[in-house]
N, C-alpha and C positions, 0 to 999 in steps of 0.2 A: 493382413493389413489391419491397423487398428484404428477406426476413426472413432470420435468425440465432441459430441456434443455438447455445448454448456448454454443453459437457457440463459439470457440475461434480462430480457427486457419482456413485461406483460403487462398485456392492459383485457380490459373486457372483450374484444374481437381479435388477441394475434398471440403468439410469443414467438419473441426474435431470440436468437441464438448465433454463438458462434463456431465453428466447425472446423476439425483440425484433424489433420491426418500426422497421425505419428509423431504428433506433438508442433505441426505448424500448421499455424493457420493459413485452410483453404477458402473459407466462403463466409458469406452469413447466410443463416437459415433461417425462412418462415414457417409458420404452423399455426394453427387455427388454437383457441385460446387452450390454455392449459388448467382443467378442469381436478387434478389433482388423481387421476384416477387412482394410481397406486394406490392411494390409501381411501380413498372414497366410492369404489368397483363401481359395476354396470351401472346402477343409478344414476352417475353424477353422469354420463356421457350421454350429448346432445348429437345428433346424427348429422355428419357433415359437420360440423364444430367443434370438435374438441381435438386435444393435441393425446397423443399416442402415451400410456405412461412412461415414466424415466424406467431405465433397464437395460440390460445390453441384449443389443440382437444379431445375429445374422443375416450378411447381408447374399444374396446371390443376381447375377443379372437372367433374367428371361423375361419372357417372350411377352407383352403388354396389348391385351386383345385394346383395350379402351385406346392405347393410343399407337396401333399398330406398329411397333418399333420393340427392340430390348432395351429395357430398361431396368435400375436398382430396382430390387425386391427386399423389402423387410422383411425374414420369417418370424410367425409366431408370437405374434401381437398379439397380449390379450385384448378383447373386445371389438378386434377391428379384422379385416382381411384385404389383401389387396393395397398394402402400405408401400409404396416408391416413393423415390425420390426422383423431382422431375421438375421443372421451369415452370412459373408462375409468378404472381409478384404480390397478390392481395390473398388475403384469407379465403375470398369465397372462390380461390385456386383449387385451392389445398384438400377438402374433404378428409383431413385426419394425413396427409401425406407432406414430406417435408418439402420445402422448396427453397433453392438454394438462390444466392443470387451475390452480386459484389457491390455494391452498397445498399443502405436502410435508409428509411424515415418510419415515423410511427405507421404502425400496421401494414407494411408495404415492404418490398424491396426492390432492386432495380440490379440491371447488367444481368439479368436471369440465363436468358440463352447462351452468354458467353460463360458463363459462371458450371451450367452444367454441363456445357461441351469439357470443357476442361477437366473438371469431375469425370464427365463418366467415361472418357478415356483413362484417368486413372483404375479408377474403377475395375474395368475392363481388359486392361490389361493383368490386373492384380489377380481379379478371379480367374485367370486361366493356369496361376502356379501355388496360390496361399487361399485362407479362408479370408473371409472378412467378418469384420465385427465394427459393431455402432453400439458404443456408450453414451446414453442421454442422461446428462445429469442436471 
């Protein structure tokens, strides 16, 4: 399963994005500001504030000690560990993790819980027969 990212909107506290599985669109996504990492490394990343670099990752589901449930895992994020995707609706959600949700306004999102239920049955179902992959661009 191939999902994508596309950052569209940033300001000093968020970047909103929007997210599409296999070329339609599923959600919008929040994420704490985007600080440029790829090309600016460790330095530029503020703890709990910054957005993951653009890149494609690997996505798997397990096991979530923080919020005792299975949930998306990013692997192998540089500079961060512990990257999911999971409900929230403001940046200081997020801690570098994406959150998904079905409408926007500046810095915020909303419909979060219905947005990742929906998600992470797809999800879910996907990783029990394909890999997954997240392209943030």
């Amino acid at each position: 399963m191939r999902l994508t990212l596309k950052r569209k909107e940033f300001t000093d506290k968020s970047t909103i994005g929007e997210l599409f599985i296999e070329g339609k669109f599923e959600c919008f996504v929040l994420e704490d500001r985007d600080r440029k990492l790829e090309t600016a490394g460790a330095k530029a990343k503020v703890y709990g504030e910054t957005a993951i670099s653009k890149g494609s990752y690997s996505i798997i589901i397990s096991w979530s000690n923080r919020f005792k449930q299975l949930m998306p895992l990013l692997l192998n994020v540089p500079y961060f560990e512990g990257i999911r995707i999971h409900k929230g609706n403001v940046p200081e959600h997020s801690h570098g993790c994406l959150l998904v949700g079905n409408t926007k306004a500046k810095d915020s999102i909303g419909g979060s819980a219905i947005a990742y239920d929906r998600l992470f049955k797809k999800l879910s179902a996907a990783a029990k027969k394909e890999k997954i992959v997240i392209e943030i661009t």
